[in-house]
N, C-alpha and C positions, 0 to 999 in steps of 0.2 A: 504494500500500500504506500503510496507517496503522502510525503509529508507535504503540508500546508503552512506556510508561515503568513501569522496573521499578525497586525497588531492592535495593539487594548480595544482601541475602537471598533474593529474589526470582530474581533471575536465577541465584543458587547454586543453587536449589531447580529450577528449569527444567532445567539444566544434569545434576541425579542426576537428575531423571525422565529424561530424553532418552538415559542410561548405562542407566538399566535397561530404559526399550522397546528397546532398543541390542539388551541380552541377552534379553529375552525371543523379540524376532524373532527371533535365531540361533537359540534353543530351538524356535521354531514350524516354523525352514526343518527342521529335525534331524527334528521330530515331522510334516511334511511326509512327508519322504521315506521316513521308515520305513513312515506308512500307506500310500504308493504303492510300494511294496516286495510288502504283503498284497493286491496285488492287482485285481481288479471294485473301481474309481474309485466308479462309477455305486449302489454298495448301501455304500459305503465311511464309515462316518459316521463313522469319525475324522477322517480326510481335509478331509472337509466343513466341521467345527469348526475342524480346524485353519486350514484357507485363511478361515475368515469372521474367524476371530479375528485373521489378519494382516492382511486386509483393514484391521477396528480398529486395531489398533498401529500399521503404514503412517499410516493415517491420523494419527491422535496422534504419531508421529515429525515428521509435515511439518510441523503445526501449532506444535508446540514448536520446530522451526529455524526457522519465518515467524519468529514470537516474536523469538527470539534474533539475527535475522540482522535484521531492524528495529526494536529495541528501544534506549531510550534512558534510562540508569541517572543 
């Protein structure tokens, strides 16, 4: 894994992104369950949105802990 050098600011700034993908995916699991509550999955395009859009954040959460978990300030 490659090192990252960041600095204070840098890794302060990594640290509120990773707080707010943090609460947006709790918002997405919430906005999840409510469109699987309404029902037909399969015509369900809340649903849809919501799972592509965690799929995104998942992503950009991992990314942001590589960062920080091998980063050198």
């Amino acid at each position: 894994m490659a090192e990252t050098y960041l600095t204070r600011a840098g890794h302060a700034k990594l640290g509120e992104d990773l707080k707010a993908l943090m609460k947006q995916k709790t918002q997405l699991s919430l906005d999840i369950g409510e469109a699987r509550e309404k029902g037909d999955l399969k015509e369900n395009a809340e649903y849809h949105s919501a799972k592509e859009k965690m799929g995104e954040v998942m992503g950009l959460i991992g990314k942001i802990q590589d960062k920080l978990q091998s980063c050198k300030i």
